[in-house]
MITIMAR-383863 format. One record per residue: residue number from 1; residue in one letter; x, y, z of N, C-alpha, C, O in turn. Coordinates in steps of 0.2 Angstrom, whole numbers. Example, Ala and Ser with C-alpha at 12.3 -4.5 7.8 and 13.67 -1.06 7.14 Angstrom:
{node 1; a; {66; -28; 39}; {62; -22; 39}; {66; -16; 39}; {71; -17; 42}},
{node 2; s; {64; -11; 35}; {68; -5; 36}; {64; 0; 39}; {67; 6; 40}},
END
This chain:
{node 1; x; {85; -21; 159}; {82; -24; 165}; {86; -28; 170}; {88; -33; 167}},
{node 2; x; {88; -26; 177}; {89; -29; 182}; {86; -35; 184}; {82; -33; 188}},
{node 3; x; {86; -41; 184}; {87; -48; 186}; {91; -50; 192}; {97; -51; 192}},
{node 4; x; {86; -52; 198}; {91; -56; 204}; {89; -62; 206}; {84; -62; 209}},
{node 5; x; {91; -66; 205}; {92; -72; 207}; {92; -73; 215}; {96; -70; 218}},
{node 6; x; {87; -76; 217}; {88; -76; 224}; {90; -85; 226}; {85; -89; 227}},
{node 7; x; {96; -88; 225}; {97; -95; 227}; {98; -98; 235}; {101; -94; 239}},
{node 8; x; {96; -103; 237}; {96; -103; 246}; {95; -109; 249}; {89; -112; 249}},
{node 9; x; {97; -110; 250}; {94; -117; 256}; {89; -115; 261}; {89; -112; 266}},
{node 10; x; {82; -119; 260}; {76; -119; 261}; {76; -123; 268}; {79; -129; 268}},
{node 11; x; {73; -119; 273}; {71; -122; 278}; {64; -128; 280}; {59; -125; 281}},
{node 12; x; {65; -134; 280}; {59; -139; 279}; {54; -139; 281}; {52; -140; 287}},
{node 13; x; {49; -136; 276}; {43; -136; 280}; {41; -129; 284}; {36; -127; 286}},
{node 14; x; {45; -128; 284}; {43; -120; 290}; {43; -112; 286}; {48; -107; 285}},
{node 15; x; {37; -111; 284}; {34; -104; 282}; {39; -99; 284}; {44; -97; 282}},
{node 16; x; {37; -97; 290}; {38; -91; 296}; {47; -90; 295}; {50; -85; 294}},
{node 17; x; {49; -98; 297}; {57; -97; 294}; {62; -96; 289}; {68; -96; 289}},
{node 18; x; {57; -96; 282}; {59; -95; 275}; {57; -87; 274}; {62; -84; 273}},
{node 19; x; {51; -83; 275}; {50; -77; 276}; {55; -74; 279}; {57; -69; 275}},
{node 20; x; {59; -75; 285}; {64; -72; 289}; {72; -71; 283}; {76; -67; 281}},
{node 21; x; {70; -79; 282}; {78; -80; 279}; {77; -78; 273}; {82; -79; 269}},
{node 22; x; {72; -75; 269}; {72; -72; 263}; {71; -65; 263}; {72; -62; 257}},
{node 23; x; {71; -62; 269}; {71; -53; 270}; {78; -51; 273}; {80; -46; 271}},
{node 24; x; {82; -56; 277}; {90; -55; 277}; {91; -57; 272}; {95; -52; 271}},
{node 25; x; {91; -59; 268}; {95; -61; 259}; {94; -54; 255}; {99; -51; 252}},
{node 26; x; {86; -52; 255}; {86; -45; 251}; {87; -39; 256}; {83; -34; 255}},
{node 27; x; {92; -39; 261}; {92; -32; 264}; {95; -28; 260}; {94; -22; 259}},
{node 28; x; {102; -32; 256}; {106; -26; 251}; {102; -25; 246}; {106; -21; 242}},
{node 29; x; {96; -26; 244}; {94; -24; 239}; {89; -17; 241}; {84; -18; 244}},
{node 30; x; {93; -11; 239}; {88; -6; 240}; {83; -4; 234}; {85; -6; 229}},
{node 31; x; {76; -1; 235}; {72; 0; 232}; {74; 3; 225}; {78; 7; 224}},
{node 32; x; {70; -1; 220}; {73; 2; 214}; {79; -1; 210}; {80; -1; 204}},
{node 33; x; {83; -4; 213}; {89; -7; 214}; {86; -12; 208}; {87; -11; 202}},
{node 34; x; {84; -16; 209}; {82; -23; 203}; {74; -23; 200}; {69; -23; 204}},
{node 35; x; {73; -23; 195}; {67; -23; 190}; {65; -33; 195}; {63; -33; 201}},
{node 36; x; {64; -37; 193}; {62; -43; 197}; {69; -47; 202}; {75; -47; 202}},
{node 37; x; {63; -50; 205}; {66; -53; 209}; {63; -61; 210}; {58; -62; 213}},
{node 38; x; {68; -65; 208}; {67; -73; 206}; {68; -77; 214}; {73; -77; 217}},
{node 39; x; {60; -79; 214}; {62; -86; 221}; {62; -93; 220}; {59; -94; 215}},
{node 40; x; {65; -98; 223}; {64; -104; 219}; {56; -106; 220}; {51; -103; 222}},
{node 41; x; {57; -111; 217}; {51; -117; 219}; {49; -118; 226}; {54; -119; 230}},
{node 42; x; {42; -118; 228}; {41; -120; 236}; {44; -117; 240}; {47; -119; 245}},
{node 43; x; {45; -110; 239}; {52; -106; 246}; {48; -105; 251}; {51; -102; 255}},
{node 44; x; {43; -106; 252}; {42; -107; 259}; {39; -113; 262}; {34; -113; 266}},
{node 45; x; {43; -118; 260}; {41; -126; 263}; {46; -131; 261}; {47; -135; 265}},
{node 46; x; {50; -130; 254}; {55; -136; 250}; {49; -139; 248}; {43; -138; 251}},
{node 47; x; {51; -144; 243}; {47; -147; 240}; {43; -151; 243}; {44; -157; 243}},
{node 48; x; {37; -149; 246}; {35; -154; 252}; {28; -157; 248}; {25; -153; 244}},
{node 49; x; {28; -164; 250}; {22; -168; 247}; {17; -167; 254}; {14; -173; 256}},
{node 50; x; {15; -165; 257}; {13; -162; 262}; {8; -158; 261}; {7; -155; 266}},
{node 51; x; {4; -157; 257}; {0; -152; 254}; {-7; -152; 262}; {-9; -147; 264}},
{node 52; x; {-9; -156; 262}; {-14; -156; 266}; {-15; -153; 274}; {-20; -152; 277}},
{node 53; x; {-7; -154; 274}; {-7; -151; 280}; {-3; -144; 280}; {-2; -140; 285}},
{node 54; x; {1; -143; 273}; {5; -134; 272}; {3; -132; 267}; {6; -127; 265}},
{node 55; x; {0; -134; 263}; {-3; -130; 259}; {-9; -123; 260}; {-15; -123; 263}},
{node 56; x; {-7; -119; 258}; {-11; -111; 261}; {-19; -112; 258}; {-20; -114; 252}},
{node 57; x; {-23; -110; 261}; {-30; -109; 258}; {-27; -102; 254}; {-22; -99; 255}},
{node 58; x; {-31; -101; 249}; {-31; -98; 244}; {-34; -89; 248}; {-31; -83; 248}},
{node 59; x; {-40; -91; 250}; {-40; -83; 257}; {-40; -82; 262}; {-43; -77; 265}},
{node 60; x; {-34; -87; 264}; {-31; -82; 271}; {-24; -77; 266}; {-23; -70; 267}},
{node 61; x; {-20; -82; 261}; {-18; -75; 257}; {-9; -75; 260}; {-5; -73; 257}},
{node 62; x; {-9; -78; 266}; {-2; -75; 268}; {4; -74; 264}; {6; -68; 264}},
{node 63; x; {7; -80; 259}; {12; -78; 255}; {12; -72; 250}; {16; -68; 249}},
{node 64; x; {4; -72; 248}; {5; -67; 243}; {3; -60; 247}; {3; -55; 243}},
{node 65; x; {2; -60; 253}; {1; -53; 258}; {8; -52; 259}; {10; -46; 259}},
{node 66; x; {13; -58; 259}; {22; -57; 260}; {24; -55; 254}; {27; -50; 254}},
{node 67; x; {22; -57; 248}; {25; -56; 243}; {25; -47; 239}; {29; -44; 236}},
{node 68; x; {15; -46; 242}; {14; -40; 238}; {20; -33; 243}; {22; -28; 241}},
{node 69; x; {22; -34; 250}; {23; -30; 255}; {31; -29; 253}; {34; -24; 254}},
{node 70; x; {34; -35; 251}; {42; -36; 247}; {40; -32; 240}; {42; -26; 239}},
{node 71; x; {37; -34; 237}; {36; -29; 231}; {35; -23; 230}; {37; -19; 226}},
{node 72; x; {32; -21; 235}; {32; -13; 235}; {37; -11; 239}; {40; -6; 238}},
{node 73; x; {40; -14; 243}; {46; -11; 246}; {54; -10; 243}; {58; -6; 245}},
{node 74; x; {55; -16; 237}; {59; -15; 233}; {58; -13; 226}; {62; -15; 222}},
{node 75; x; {51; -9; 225}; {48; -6; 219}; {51; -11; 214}; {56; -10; 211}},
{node 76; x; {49; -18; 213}; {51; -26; 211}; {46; -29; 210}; {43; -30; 214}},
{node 77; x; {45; -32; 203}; {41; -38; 201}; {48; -43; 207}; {54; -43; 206}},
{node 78; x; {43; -47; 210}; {45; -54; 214}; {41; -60; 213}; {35; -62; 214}},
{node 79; x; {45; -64; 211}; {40; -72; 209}; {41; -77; 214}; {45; -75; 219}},
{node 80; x; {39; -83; 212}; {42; -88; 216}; {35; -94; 218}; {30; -92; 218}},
{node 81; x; {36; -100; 218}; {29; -104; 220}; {27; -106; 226}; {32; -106; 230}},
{node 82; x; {23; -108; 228}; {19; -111; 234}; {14; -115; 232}; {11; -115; 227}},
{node 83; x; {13; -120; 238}; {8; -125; 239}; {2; -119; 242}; {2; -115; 246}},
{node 84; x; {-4; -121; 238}; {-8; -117; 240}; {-15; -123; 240}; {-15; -129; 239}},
{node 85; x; {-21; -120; 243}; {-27; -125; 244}; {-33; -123; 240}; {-38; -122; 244}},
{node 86; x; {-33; -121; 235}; {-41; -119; 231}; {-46; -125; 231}; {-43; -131; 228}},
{node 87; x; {-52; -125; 233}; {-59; -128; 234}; {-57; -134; 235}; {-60; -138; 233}},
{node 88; x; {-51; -135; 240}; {-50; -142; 241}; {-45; -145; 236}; {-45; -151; 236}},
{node 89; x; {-42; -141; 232}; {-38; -144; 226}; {-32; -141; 227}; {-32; -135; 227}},
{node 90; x; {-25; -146; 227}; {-19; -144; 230}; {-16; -140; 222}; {-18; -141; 216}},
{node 91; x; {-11; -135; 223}; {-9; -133; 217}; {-2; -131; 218}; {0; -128; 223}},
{node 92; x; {2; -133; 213}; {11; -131; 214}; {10; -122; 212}; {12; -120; 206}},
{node 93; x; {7; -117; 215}; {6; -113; 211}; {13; -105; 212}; {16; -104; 217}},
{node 94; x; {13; -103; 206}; {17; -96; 207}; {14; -91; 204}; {12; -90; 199}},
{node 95; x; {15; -86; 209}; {13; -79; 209}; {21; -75; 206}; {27; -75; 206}},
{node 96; x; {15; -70; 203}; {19; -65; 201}; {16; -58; 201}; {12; -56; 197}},
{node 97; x; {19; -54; 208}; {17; -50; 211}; {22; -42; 208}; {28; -42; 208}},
{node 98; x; {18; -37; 208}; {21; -31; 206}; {21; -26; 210}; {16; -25; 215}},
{node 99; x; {24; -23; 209}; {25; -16; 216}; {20; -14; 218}; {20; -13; 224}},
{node 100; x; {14; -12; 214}; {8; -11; 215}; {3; -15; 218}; {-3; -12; 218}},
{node 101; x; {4; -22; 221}; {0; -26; 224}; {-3; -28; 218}; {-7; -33; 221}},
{node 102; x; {-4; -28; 213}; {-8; -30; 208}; {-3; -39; 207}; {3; -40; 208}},
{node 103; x; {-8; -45; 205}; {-3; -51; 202}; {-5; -54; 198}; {-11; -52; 196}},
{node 104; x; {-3; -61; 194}; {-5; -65; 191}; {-4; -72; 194}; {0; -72; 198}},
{node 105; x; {-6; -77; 193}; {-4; -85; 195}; {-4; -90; 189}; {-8; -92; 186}},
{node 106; x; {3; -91; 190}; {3; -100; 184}; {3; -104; 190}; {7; -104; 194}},
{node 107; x; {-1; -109; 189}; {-1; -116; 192}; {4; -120; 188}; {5; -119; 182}},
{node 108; x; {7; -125; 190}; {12; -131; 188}; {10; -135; 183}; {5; -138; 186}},
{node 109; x; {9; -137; 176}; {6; -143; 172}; {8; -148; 173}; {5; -153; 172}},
{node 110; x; {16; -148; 176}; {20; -154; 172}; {21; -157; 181}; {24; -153; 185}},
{node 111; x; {18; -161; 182}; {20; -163; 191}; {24; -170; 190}; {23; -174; 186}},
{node 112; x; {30; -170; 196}; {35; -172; 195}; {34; -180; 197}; {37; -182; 202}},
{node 113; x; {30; -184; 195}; {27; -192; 197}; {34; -194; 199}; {33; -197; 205}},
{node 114; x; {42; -193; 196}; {45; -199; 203}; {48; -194; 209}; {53; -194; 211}},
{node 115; x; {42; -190; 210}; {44; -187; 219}; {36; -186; 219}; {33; -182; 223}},
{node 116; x; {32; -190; 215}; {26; -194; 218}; {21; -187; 220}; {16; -187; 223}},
{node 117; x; {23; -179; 216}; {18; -174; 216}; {12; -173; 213}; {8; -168; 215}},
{node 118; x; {11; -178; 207}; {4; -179; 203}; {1; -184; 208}; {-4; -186; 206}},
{node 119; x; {2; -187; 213}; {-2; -190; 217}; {-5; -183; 224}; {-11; -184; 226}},
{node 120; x; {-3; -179; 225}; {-3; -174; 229}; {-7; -167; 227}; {-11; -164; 231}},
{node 121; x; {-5; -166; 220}; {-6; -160; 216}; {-13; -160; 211}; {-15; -166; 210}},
{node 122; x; {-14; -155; 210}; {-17; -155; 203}; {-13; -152; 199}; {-9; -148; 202}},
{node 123; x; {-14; -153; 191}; {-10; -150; 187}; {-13; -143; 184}; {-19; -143; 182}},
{node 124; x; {-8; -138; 182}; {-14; -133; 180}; {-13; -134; 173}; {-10; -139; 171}},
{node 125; x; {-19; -128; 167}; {-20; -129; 161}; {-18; -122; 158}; {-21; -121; 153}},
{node 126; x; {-15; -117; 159}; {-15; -111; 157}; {-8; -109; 159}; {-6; -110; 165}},
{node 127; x; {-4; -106; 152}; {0; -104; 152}; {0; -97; 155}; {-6; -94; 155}},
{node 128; x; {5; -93; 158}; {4; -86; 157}; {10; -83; 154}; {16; -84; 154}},
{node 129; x; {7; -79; 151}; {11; -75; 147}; {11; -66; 153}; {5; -64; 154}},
{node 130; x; {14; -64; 154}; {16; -56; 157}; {19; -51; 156}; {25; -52; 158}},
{node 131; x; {19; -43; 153}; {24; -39; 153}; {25; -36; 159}; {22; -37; 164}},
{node 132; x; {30; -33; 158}; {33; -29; 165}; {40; -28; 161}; {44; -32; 160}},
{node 133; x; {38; -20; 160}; {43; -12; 158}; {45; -17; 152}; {49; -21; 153}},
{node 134; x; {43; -17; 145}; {45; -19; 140}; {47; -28; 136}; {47; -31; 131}},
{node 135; x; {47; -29; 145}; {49; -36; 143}; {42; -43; 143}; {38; -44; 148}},
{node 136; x; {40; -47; 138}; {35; -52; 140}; {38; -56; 145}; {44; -54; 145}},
{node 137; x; {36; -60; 149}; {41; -66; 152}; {34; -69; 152}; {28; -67; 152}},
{node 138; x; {38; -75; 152}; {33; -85; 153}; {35; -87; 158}; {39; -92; 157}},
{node 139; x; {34; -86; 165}; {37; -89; 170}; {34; -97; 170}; {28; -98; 168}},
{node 140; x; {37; -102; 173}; {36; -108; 175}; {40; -112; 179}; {45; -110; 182}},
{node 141; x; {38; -119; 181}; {39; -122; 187}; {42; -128; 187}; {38; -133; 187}},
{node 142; x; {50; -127; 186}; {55; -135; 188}; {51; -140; 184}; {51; -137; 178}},
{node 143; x; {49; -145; 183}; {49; -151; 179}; {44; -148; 174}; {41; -152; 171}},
{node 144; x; {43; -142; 174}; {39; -140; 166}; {46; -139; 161}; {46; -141; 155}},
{node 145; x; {51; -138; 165}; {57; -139; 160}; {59; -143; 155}; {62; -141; 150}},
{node 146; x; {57; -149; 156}; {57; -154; 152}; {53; -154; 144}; {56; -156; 138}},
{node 147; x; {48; -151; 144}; {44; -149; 142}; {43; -146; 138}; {40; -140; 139}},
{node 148; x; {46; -147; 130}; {47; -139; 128}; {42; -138; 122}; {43; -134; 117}},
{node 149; x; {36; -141; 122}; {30; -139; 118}; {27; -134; 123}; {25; -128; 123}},
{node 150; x; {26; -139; 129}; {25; -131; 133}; {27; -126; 134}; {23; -121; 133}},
{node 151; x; {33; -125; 135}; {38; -116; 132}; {38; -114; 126}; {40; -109; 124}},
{node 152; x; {35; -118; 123}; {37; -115; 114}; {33; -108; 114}; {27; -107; 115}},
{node 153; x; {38; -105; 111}; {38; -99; 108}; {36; -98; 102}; {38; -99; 97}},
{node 154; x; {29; -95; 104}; {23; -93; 95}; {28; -85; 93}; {30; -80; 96}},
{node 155; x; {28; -87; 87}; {32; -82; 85}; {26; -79; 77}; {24; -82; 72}},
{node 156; x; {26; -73; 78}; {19; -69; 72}; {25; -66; 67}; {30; -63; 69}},
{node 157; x; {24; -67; 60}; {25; -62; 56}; {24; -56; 55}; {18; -56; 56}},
{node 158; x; {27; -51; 54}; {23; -43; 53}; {23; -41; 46}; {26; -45; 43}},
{node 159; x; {21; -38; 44}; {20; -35; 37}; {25; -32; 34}; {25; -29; 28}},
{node 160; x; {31; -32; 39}; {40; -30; 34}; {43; -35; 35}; {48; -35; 32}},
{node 161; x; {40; -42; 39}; {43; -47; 38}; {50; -48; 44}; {55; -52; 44}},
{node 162; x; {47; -44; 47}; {50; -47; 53}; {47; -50; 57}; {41; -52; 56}},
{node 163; x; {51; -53; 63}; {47; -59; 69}; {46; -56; 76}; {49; -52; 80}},
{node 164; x; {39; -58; 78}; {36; -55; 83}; {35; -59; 88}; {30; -63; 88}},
{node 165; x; {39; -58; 93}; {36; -65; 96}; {33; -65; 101}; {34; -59; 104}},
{node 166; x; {30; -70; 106}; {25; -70; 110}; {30; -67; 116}; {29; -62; 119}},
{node 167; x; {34; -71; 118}; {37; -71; 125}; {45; -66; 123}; {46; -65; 117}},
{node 168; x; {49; -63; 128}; {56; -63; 128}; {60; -65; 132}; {66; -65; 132}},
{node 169; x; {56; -67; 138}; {60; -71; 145}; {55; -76; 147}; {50; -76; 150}},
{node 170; x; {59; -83; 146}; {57; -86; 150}; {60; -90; 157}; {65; -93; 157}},
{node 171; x; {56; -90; 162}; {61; -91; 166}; {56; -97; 173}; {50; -96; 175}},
{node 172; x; {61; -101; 175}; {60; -106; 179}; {62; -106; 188}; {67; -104; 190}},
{node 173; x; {58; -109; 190}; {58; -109; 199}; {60; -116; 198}; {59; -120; 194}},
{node 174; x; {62; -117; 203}; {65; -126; 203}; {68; -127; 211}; {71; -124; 215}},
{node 175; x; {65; -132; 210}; {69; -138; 218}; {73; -144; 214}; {71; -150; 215}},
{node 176; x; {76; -143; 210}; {79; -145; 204}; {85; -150; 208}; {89; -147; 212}},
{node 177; x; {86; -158; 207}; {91; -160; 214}; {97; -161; 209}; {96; -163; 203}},
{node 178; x; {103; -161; 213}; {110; -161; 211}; {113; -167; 207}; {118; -168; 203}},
{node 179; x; {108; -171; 210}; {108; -180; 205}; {109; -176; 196}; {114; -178; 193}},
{node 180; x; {104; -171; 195}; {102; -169; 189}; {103; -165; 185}; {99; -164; 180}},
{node 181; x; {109; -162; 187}; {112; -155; 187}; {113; -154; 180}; {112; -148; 177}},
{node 182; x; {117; -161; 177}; {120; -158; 169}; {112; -158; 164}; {113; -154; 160}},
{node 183; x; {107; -161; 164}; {101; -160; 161}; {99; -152; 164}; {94; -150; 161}},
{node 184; x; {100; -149; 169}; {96; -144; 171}; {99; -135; 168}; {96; -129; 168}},
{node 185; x; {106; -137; 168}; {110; -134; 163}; {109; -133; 157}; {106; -128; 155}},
{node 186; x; {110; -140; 153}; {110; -140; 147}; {101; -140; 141}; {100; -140; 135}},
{node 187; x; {96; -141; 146}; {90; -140; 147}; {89; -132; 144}; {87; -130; 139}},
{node 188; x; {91; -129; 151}; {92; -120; 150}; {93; -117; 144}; {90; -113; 140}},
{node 189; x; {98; -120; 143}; {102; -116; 139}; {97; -119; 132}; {94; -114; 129}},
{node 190; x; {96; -125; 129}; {91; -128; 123}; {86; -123; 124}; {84; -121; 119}},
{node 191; x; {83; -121; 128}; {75; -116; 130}; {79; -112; 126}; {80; -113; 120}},
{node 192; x; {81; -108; 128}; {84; -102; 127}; {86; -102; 118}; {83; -99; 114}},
{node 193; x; {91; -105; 118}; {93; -106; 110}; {84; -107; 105}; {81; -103; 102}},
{node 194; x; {83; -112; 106}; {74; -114; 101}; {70; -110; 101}; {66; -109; 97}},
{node 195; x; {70; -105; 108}; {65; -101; 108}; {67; -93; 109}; {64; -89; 112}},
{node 196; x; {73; -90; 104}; {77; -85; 104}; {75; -81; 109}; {71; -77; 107}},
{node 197; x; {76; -82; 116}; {75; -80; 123}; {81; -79; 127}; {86; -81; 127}},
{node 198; x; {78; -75; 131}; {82; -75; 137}; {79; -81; 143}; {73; -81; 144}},
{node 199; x; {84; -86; 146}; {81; -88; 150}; {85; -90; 158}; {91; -91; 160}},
{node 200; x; {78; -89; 160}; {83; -86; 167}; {78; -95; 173}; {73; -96; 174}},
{node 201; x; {84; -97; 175}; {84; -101; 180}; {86; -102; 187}; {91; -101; 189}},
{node 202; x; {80; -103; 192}; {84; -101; 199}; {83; -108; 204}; {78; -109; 207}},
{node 203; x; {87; -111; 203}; {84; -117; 210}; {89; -116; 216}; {94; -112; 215}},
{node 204; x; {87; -121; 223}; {90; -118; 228}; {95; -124; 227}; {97; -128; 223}},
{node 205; x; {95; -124; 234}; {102; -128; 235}; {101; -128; 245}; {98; -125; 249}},
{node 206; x; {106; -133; 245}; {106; -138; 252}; {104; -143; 251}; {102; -145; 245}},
{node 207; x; {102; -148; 256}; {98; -151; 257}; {91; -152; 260}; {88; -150; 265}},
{node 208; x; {87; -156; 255}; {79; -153; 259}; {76; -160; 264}; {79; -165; 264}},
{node 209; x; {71; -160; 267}; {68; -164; 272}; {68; -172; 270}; {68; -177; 274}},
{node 210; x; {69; -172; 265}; {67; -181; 260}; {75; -182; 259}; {77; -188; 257}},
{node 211; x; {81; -177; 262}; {89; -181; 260}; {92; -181; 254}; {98; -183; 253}},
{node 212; x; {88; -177; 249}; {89; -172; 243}; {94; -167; 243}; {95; -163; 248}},
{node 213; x; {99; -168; 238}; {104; -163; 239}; {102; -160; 234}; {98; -163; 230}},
{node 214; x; {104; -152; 234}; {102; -149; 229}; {110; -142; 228}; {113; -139; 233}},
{node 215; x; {112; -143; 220}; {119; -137; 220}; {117; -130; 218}; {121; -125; 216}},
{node 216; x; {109; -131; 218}; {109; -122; 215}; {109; -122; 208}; {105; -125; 205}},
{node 217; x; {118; -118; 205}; {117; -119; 198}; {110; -117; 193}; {106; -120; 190}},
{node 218; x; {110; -108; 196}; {106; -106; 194}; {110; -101; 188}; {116; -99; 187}},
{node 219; x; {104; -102; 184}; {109; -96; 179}; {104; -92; 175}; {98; -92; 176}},
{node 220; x; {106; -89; 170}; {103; -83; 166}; {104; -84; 159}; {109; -81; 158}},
{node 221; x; {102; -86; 154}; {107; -88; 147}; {104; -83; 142}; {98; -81; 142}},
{node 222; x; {106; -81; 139}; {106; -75; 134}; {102; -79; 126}; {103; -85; 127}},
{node 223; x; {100; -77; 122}; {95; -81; 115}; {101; -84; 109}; {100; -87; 104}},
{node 224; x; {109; -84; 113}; {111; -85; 108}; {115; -94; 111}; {118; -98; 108}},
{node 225; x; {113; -93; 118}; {113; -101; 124}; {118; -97; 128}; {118; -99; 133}},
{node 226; x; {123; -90; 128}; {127; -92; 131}; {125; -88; 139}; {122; -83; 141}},
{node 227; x; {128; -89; 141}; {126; -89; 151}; {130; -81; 152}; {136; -79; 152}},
{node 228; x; {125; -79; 155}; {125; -71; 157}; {128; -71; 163}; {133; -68; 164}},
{node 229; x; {125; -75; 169}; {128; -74; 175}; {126; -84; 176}; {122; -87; 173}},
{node 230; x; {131; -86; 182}; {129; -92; 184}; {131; -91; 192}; {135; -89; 195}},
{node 231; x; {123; -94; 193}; {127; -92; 201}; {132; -98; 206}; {131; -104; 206}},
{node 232; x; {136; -95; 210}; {142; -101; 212}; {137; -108; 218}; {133; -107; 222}},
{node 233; x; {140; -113; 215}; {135; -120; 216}; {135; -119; 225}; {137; -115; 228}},
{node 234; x; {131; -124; 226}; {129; -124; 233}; {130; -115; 236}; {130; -116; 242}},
{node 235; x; {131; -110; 235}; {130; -107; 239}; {124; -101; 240}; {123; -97; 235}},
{node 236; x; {121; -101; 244}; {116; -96; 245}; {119; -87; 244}; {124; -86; 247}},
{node 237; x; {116; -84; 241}; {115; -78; 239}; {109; -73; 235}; {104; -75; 234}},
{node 238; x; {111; -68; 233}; {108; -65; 228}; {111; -63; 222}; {117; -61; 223}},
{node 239; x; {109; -63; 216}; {116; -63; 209}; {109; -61; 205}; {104; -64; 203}},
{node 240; x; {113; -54; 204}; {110; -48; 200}; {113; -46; 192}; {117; -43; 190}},
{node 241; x; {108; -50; 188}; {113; -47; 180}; {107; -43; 178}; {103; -42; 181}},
{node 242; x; {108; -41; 172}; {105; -35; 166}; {105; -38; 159}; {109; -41; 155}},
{node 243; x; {97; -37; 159}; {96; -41; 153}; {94; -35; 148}; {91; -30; 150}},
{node 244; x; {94; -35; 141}; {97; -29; 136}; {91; -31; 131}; {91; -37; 129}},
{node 245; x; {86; -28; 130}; {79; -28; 126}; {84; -26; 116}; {83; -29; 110}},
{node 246; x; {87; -22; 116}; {89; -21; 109}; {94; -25; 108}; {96; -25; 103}},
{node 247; x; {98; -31; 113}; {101; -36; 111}; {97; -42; 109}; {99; -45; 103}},
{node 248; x; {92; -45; 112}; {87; -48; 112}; {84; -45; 102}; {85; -47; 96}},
{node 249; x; {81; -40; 104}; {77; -39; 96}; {85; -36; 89}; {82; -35; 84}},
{node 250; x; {89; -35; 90}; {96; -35; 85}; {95; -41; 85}; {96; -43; 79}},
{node 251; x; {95; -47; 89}; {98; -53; 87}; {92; -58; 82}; {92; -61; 78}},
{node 252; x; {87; -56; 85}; {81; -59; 81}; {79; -58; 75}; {76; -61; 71}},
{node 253; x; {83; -49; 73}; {82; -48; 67}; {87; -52; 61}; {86; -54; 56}},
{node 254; x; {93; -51; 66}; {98; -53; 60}; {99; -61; 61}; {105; -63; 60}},
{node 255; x; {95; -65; 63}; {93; -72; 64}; {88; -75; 64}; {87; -80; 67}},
{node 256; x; {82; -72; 60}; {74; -73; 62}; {72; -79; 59}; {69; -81; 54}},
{node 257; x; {76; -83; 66}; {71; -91; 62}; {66; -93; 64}; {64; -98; 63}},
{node 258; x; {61; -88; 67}; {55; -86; 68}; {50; -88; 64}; {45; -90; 64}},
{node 259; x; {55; -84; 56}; {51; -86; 51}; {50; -89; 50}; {45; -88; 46}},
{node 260; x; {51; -97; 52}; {50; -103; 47}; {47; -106; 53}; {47; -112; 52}},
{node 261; x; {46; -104; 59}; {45; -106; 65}; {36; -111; 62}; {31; -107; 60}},
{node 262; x; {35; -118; 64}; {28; -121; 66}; {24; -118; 69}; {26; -114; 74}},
{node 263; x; {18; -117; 66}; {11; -116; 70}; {7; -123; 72}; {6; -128; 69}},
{node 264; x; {5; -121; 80}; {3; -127; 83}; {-3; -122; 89}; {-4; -117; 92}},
{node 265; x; {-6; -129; 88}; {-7; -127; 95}; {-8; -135; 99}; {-8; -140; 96}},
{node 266; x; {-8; -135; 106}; {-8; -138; 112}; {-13; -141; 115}; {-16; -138; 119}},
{node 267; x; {-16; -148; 115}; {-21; -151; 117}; {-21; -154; 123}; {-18; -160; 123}},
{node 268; x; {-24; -151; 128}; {-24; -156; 135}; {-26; -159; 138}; {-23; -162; 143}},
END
């Protein structure tokens, strides 16, 4: 499965000019060409505490009328989150839209208090779990990172005594800032290793409206922590790697610490 990273310098606050500068980014991507297509956090606003006044009602629709219209034209599951407005309730949420116009939505749980977003936001209560062509993925959102009861990987025994597990990719949107860069790496990579995953991280980079610098330092790490693709710091692009389903499931068998893996569940 094809994987692209889309890493960028987000324009502040401005929708209409984040759609533009995200349809020049994916011209080289012809149809077919990549299985999903990864956007940061907030790509069409930067991290804005702003919610009341850019935040989308939930039925005018625009981002995800953008996103289902990129999805069929690059035959591409495309994610990414947006501030949206449900009954009056602000939400960090991300869509995950499939070539077919069909999608799903995770809301944010974990809201970022020193950039003051549990003041602005609601937090959501439901994970999503997703397939698309063989792969599970648990997508989530920058400061759920920290968080790794939330990510954790329920892993089922089967009756020959192999390990079955819920997710194979988990992966993160982020406005992730440069201050924090070695915890945002080294973070990755811990998901990845604890939860025998692939895990794929995309934050932008530039500077955003608050003076925030941000280096990108998006990457892809394979279940065994080591890094598939890293994309080069502060630059905007797209960075396309291949994630391997019989690599993933050979490595789980002849490593199944699944087996001995806790059963829990999550109270919130």
């Amino acid at each position: 499965m094809n994987i692209s990273l889309v890493q960028t310098d987000l324009i502040w606050e401005s929708p209409a000019e984040n759609y533009r500068q995200m349809e020049r980014l994916l011209v080289p991507l012809q149809a077919g060409q990549t299985d999903v297509i990864v956007l940061p956090e907030m790509f069409t606003t930067g991290f804005t505490m702003q919610p009341e006044r850019l935040a989308e009602a939930v039925e005018q629709e625009l981002t995800l009328k953008w996103l289902r219209v990129t999805a069929a034209a690059k035959q591409a599951v495309i994610t990414g989150s947006v501030a949206v407005n449900e009954n009056g309730n602000y939400y960090n949420r991300l869509f995950w839209v499939l070539p077919d116009g069909t999608y799903h939505a995770y809301n944010k749980r974990h809201l970022f208090r020193m950039g003051q977003e549990h003041l602005h936001y609601t937090a959501g209560a439901q994970r999503l779990i997703t397939t698309w062509k063989h792969f599970q993925f648990c997508p989530q959102i920058c400061y759920d990172l920290r968080f790794p009861v939330w990510s954790r990987n329920r892993f089922q025994k089967t009756e020959s005594q192999q390990v079955q597990a819920e997710y194979d990719v988990l992966l993160y949107v982020a406005n992730w800032p440069e201050v924090r860069r070695y915890p945002w790496r080294q973070l990755l990579i811990a998901r990845a290793i604890e939860n025998q995953c692939y895990v794929i991280g995309v934050n932008r980079c530039g500077k955003d409206g608050n003076g925030v610098n941000h280096s990108g330092d998006s990457l892809i790490v394979d279940p065994r922590g080591e890094i598939l693709l890293e994309a080069p710091e502060y630059q905007s692009g797209v960075f396309t790697a291949t994630l391997q389903k019989t690599h993933l499931d050979d490595f789980r068998k002849a490593f199944p610490a699944g087996l001995d893996a806790d059963t829990f569940d999550i109270a919130l």
